[in-house]
C-alpha positions in Angstrom: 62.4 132.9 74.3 63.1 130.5 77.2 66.5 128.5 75.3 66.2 126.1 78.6 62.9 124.9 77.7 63.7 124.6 73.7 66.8 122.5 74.9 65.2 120.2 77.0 62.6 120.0 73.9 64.9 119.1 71.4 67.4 116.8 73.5 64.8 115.2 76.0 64.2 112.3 73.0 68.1 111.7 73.0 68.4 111.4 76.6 65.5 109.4 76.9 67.3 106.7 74.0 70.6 107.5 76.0 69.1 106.1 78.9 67.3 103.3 77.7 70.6 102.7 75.8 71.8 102.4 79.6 69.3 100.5 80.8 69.4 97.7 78.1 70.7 93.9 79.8 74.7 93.1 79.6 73.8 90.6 77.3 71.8 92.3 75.3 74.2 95.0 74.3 76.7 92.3 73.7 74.4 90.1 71.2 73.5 93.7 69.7 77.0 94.2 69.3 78.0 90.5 68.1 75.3 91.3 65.1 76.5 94.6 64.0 79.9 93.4 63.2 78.6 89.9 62.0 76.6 92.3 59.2 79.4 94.1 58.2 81.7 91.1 58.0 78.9 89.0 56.6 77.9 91.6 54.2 73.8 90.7 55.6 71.5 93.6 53.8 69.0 92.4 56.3 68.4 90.9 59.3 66.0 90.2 62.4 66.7 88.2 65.7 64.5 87.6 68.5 65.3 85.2 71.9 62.8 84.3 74.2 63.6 83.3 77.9 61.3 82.2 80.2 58.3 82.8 78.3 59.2 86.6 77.7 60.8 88.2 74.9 64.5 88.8 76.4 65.6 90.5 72.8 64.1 91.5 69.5 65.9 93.9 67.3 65.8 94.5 63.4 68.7 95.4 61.2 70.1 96.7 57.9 67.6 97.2 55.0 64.9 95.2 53.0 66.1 96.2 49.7 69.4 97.6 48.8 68.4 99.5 46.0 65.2 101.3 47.9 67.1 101.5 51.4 64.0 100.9 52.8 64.4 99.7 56.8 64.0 96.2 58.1 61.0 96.5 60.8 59.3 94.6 63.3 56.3 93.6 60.2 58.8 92.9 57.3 58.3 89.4 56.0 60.6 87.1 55.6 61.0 83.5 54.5 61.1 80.7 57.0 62.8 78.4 54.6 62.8 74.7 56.3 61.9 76.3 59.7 58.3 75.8 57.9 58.6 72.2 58.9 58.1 72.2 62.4 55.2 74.4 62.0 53.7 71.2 59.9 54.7 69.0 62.6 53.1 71.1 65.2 49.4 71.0 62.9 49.6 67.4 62.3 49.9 66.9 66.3 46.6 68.9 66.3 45.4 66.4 64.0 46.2 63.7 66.0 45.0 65.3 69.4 42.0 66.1 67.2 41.7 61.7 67.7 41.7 62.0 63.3 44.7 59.9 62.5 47.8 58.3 64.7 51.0 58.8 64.1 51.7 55.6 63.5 49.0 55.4 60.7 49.6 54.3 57.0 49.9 56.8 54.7 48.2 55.2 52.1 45.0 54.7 54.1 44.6 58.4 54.4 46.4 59.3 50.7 45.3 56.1 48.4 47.6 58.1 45.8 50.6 58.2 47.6 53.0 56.1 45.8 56.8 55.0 45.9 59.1 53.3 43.8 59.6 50.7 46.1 56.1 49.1 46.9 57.4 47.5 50.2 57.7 51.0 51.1 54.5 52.3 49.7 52.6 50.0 52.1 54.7 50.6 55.1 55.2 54.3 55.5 53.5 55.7 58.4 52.4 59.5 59.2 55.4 59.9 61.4 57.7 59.0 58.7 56.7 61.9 56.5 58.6 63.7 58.8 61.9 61.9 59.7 63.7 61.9 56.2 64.6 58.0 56.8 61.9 56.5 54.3 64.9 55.4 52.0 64.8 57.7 49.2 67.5 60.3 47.7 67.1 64.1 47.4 65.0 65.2 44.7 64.8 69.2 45.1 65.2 69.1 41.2 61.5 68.0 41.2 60.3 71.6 42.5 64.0 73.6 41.2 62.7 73.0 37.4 58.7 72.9 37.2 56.2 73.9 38.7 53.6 71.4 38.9 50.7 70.9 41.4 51.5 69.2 44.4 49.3 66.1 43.9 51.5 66.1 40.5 54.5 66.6 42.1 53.7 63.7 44.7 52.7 61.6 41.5 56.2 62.4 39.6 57.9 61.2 43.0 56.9 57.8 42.8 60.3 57.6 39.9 62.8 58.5 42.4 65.0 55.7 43.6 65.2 54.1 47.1 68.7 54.9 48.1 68.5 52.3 51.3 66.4 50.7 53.4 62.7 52.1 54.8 64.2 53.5 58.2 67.4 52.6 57.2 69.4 55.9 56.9 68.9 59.8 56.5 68.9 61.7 53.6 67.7 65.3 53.8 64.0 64.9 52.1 61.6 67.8 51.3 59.2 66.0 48.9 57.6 64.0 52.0 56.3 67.5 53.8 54.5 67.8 50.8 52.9 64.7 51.1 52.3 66.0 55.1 50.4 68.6 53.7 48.1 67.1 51.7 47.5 64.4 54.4 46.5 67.2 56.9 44.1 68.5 53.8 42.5 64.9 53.2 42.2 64.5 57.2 40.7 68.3 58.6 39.0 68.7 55.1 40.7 72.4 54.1 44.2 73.3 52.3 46.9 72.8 55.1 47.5 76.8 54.6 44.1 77.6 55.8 44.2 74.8 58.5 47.6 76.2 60.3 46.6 79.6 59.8 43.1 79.0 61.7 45.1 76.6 64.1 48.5 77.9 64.8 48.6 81.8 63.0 45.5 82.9 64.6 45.4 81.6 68.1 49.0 82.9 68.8 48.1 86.0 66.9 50.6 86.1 64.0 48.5 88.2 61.7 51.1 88.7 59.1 52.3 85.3 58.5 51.8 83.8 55.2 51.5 80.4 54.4 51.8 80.8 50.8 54.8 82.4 49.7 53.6 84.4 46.9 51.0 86.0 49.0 53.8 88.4 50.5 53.3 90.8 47.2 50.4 91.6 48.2 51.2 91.8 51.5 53.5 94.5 51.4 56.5 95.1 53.5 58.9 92.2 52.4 62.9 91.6 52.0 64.6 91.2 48.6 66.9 88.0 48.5 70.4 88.8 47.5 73.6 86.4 47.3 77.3 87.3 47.7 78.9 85.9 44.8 82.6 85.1 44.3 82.4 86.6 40.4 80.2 89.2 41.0 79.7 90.3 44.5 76.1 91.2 45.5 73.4 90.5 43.3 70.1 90.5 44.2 68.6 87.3 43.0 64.5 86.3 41.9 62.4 84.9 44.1 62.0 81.2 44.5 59.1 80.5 46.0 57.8 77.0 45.3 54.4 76.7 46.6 53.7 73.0 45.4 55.9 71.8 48.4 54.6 74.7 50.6 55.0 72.6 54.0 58.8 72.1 53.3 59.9 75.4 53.3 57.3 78.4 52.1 56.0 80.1 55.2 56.4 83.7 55.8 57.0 85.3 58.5 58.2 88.3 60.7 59.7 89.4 64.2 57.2 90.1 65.5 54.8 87.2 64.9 57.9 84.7 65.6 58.0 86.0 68.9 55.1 84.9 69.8 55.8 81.5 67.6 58.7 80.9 69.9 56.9 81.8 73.5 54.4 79.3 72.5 57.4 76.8 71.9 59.0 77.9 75.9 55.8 76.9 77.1 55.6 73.7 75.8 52.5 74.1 73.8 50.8 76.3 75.8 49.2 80.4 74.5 47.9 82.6 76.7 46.3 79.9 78.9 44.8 77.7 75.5 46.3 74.8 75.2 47.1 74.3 71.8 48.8 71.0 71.6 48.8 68.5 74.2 51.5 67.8 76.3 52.1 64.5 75.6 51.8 65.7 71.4 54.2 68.2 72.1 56.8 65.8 73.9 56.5 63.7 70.7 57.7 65.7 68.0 60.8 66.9 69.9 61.6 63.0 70.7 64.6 62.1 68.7 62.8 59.7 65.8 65.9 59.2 63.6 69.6 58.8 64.1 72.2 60.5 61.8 75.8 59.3 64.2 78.3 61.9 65.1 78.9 63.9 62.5 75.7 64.9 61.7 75.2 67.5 58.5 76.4 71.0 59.5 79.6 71.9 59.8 79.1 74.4 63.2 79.4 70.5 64.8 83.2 70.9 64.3 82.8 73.6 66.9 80.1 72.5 68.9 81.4 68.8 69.1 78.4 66.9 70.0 78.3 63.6 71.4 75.1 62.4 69.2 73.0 64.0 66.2 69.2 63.0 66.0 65.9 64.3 64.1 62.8 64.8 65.6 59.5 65.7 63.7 60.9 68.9 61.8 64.0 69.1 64.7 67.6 68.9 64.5 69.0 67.7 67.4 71.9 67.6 69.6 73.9 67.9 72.9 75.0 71.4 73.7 77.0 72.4 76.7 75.2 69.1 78.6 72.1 70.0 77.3 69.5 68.8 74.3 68.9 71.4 72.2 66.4 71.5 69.1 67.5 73.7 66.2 67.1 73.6 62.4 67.7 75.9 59.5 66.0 77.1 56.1 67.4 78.4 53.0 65.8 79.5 49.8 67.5 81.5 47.1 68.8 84.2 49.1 66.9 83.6 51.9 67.7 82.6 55.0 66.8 81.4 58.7 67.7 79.4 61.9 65.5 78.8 64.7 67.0 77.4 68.1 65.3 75.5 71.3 66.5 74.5 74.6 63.1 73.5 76.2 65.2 72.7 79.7 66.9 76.4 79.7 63.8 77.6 78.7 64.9 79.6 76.0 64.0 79.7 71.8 65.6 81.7 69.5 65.3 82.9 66.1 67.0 84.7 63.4 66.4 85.9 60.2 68.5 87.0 56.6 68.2 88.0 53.1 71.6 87.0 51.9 72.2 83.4 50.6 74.1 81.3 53.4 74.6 84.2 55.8 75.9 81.3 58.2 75.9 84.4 61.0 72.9 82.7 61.8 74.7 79.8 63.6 76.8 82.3 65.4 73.9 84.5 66.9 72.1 81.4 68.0 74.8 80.0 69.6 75.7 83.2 71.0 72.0 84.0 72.4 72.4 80.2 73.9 75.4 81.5 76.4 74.4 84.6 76.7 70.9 83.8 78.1 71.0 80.1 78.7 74.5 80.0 80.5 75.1 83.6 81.3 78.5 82.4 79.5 80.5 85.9 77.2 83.8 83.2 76.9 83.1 82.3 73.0 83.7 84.8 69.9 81.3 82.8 68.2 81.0 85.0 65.1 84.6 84.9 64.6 84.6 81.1 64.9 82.0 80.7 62.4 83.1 83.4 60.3 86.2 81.6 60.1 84.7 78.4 59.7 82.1 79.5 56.8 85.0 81.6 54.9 87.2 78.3 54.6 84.7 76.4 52.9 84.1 79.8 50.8 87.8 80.0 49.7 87.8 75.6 49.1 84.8 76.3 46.6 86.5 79.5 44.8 89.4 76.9 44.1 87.4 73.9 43.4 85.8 76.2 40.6 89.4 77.1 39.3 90.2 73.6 39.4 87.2 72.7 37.2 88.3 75.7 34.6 91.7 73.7 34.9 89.9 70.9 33.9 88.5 71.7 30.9 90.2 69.6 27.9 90.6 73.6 25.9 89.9 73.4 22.0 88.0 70.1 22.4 85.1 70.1 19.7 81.6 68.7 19.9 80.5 65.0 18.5 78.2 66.1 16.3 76.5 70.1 14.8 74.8 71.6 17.4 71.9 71.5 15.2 71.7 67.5 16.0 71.5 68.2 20.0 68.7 69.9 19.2 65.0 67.8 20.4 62.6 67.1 23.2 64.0 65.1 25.9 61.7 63.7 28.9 62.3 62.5 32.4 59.6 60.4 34.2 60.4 62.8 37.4 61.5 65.9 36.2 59.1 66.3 33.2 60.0 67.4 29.7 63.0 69.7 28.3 63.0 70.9 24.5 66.7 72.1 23.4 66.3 74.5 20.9 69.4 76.4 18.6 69.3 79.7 19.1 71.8 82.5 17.5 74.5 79.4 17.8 73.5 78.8 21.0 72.2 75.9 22.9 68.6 76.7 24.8 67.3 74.5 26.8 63.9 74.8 28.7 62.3 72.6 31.1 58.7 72.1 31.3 57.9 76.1 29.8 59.2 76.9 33.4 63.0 77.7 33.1 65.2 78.5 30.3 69.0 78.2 30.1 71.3 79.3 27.7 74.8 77.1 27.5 78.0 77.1 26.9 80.3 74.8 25.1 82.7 73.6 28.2 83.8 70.5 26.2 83.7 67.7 24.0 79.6 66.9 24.4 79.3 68.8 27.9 77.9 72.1 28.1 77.6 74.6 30.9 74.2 76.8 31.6 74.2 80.1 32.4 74.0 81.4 36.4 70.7 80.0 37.2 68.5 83.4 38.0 67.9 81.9 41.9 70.8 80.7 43.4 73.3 82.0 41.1 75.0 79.0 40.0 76.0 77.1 36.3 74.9 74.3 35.9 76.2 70.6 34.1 74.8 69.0 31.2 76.0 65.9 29.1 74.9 64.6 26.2 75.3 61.1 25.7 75.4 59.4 21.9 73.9 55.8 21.0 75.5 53.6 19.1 74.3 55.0 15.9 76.3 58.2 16.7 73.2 59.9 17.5 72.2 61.9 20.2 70.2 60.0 22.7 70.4 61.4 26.5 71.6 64.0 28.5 72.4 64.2 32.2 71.2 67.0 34.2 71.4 67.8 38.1 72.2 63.9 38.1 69.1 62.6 36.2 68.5 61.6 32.9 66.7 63.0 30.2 65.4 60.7 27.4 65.5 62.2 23.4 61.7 61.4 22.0 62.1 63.1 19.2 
């Protein structure tokens, strides 16, 4: 037997990853190195992260496992969600629209969607396409729309006309997802086809993303997704259900993986541009990374305590901000145990994206921050997942206490008004749709619109507390409210009102 050639079989494929080990950039091995201890402190099952430079991938790596249970590997194909990241992709197929010479940004909304309909009609008439997309149309969150039904979307659009203007058209920012749907179904009245078939024959297919899915559900059929987990204070890791919401698809419910978002962010470096095709014009794709909408210095994440930028604006589906001298576009997404950042500095020429399936695994921030040195600046000086760890794990320890206080807070061996048998009823919003509260082995049911069912929890007097909401793992508020007949008339839930009828 010739041992020399049996070694050099069996260790060749060592030496080989050895050397290309060896071989790998400076700054690769130190982002690498940044994300493996980022996991561990983090606790991230799952993770991908890819940075493009210069119209080449510089770095793509997977990590950690899809499911904890299975220990099945993270790879290259596995789908993830975008989250919010989706938005951008909207914006980028209504500028297709609009170099298609089928609407203007500036158009009405109502003259392409003779539905659409707010509660202030000043504002009804005046909202344009562009302002679909700047979340400045004067109107408060209303993620409880989607959180507790599942309606259509033209429904959902319908039930939105309730919510209340919160300040001036133009007048302010409030972080809005109910307006991408109304994007979407513009781009379906305008092109003539669902906006998932219209991005995927627009934007999926000409950059070759072949396992992107613009409906979220579509990834069990799929194959080869990540299981959405959340680190809870009470009881660690859990893995949590699936809240995909398709009705507001274009706010948050693409699909993607590494491998396709690689190419999603080299189309992004060049401005537009895939393999020689043109897919947006120039002066399209200037547009929607214009600042459209002002949100002062503090802006909404807490990373700008580290980052300390000078101004915070919004583009079309952008975050925005001045980093290091330097504008850079960024935003996240996050949807029950799923997570995702992506990152642009079109002047460094550098994108980058990452990637979770952990509830708020904020080492998102701290690889794309990281990624922006490391290949933008060439600059090792920050421990930026340190920082942020840091950062995150205050506001972590502040919520552990805040929930402590509340348990303080509860007035102990208080009683109800009234037998819970007289809570008991149907109870309708004009925006959230119906809940019945039923009595059920001495406990309080309550189910919204044959959707989602909570049971409660006496907490006090005529307040009751639900149960850890399957998705993002939290309990939940409600009040009852009595009339002046000592009857039960209202409750408050997730800060609306819901009206007894019977």
């Amino acid at each position: 037997m010739n041992y020399r050639k049996v070694f050099l079989l069996f260790a060749l494929p060592f030496l080989l990853t050895l050397r290309m080990v060896a071989q790998q950039p400076p700054s690769n091995k130190k982002l690498d190195a940044m994300i493996i201890q980022g996991m561990k402190d983090w606790k991230v099952p799952g993770l991908a992260a890819i940075v493009v430079k210069d119209g080449q991938v510089a770095f793509q790596k997977t990590y950690g496992v899809k499911n904890l249970a299975t220990k099945e590997a993270v790879d290259g194909n596995t789908l993830f969600n975008m989250a919010s990241t989706t938005k951008a992709v909207v914006a980028i197929a209504m500028g297709m629209l609009v170099d298609d010479g089928k609407l203007n940004w500036d158009d009405k909304v109502v003259d392409h969607l003779p539905y659409f309909k707010l509660s202030d009609s000043y504002t009804t008439a005046n909202a344009r396409i562009k302002d679909l997309f700047t979340h400045n149309l004067g109107l408060g969150n209303t993620d409880a729309l989607w959180i507790i039904d599942s309606v259509s979307t033209h429904e959902t659009i319908r039930r939105f006309q309730f919510a209340k203007p919160t300040y001036p058209l133009r007048g302010g920012f409030t972080y809005q997802n109910i307006m991408y749907a109304v994007a979407g179904e513009v781009i379906a009245k305008v092109s003539g086809k669902p906006w998932n078939e219209f991005v995927k024959e627009r934007v999926f297919d000409p950059l070759g993303m072949t396992r992107t899915q613009a409906v979220a559900k579509n990834i069990f059929k799929a194959g080869n997704y990540v299981t959405p987990y959340l680190d809870d204070h009470d009881d660690g890791m859990v893995e949590v259900d699936y809240g995909f919401s398709d009705q507001i698809g274009p706010a948050g419910m693409i699909c993607s993986t590494a491998n396709d978002i690689s190419k999603y962010l080299t189309f992004l470096v060049n401005d537009g541009v895939s393999q020689a095709d043109t897919l947006l014009k120039p002066k399209t794709f200037k547009y929607i990374f214009e600042p459209h909408s002002f949100l002062g210095t503090n802006g909404i994440y807490p990373t700008n305590t580290l980052t300390k930028p000078n101004w915070n604006t919004y583009g079309l589906g952008w975050f925005q901000q001045d980093y290091k001298g330097h504008k850079l576009d960024f935003h996240t997404g996050s949807l029950f145990g799923l997570v995702a950042i992506a990152g642009i500095m079109h002047d460094k020429n550098i994108a980058v994206y990452v990637f979770a399936n952990l509830d708020h695994a904020e080492l998102r921030h701290a690889i794309m921050y990281k990624a922006l040195d490391l290949y933008g600046f060439n600059d090792d000086s920050r421990d930026w997942h340190t920082e942020v760890y840091k950062l995150y794990n205050g506001f972590r320890e502040e919520s552990i206490k805040k929930s402590r206080k509340k348990l303080d807070e509860r007035i102990k061996n208080s009683t109800t008004s009234l037998a819970l048998a007289s809570y008991t009823g149907t109870y309708t919003n004009d925006m959230l749709g119906s809940a019945k509260v039923a009595l059920k082995n001495n406990v309080l049911q309550i189910n919204f619109n044959d959707f989602i069912s909570y049971d409660t929890e006496h907490w006090h007097y005529d307040t009751f507390i639900t149960n850890k909401d399957p998705r993002f793992y939290e309990k939940l508020m409600v009040r009852f409210e009595l009339n002046t007949d000592g009857e039960v008339e209202e409750f408050d839930f997730m800060g609306e009102v819901f009206t007894r009828v019977d």
